[in-house]
N, C-alpha and C positions, 0 to 999 in steps of 0.2 A: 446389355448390348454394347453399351462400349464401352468396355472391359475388353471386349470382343478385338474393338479397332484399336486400343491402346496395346492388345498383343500383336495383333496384323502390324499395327507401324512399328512396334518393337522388334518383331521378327524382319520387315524388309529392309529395315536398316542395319541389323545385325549382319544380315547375310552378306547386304553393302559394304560391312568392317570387312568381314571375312572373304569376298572376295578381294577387297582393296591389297588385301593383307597377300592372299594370293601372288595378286599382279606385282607388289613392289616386292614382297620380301622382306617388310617390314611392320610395325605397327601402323595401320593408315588414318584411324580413327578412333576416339579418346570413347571412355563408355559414358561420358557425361551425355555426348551427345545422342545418343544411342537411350538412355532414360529421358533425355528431352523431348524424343518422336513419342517414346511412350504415355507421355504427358500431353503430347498433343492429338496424340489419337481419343484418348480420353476426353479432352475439349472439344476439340475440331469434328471429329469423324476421321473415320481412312483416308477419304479423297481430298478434305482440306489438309490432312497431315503432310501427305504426299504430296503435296502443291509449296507446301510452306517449305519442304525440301528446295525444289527447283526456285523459288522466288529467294532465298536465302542464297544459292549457287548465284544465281542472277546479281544479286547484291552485292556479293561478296567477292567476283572475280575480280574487278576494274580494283579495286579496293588490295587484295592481295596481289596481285601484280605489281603494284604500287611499293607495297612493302618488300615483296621479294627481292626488286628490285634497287628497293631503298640498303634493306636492311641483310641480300642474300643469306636469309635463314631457310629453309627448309618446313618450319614446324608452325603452325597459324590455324589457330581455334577456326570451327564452324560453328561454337555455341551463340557466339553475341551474330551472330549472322542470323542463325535460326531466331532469337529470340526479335529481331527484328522486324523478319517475316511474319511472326503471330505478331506480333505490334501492328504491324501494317494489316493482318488480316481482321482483326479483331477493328480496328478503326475504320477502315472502310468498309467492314461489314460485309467483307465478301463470302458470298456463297456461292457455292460450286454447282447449285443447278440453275444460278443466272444464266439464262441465255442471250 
């Protein structure tokens, strides 16, 4: 069965490159990160995988803003982002049917 959510979160993230890819006209997203969700579907579940996306967004904007601005590049990993997200999900033990 999860096997199952390591393809589910492999595929909603892919579809995310390839819409990205879409929208700019360019490559939007590296495939490392894209075998990461696949890895974390296989630990997490779907719905943690999918969570550890948005908490990694959350992490990682204030943080890239910083650099864009520092450094005006264009190009800025989301893998140490994601893997922060499972850092933090994994330590505080969060699950998704806390209510």
């Amino acid at each position: 069965m999860h096997v199952l959510y390591g393809f589910f979160s492999f595929a909603l993230m892919f579809s995310l490159k390839l819409l990205g890819d879409f929208l700019f006209k360019k490559e939007s997203m590296g495939g490392g990160d894209i075998k990461l969700l696949f890895i974390f579907g296989l630990m997490f579940g779907w719905e943690l995988s999918i969570f550890s996306v948005f908490l990694a967004a959350i992490i990682g904007l204030p943080i890239s803003l910083i650099m864009l601005k520092k450094n005006n590049t264009h190009i800025l990993p989301f893998g140490p982002y994601l893997g922060m997200a499972s850092l933090i999900i994994v330590l505080l033990k969060i699950d998704i049917n806390m209510v």
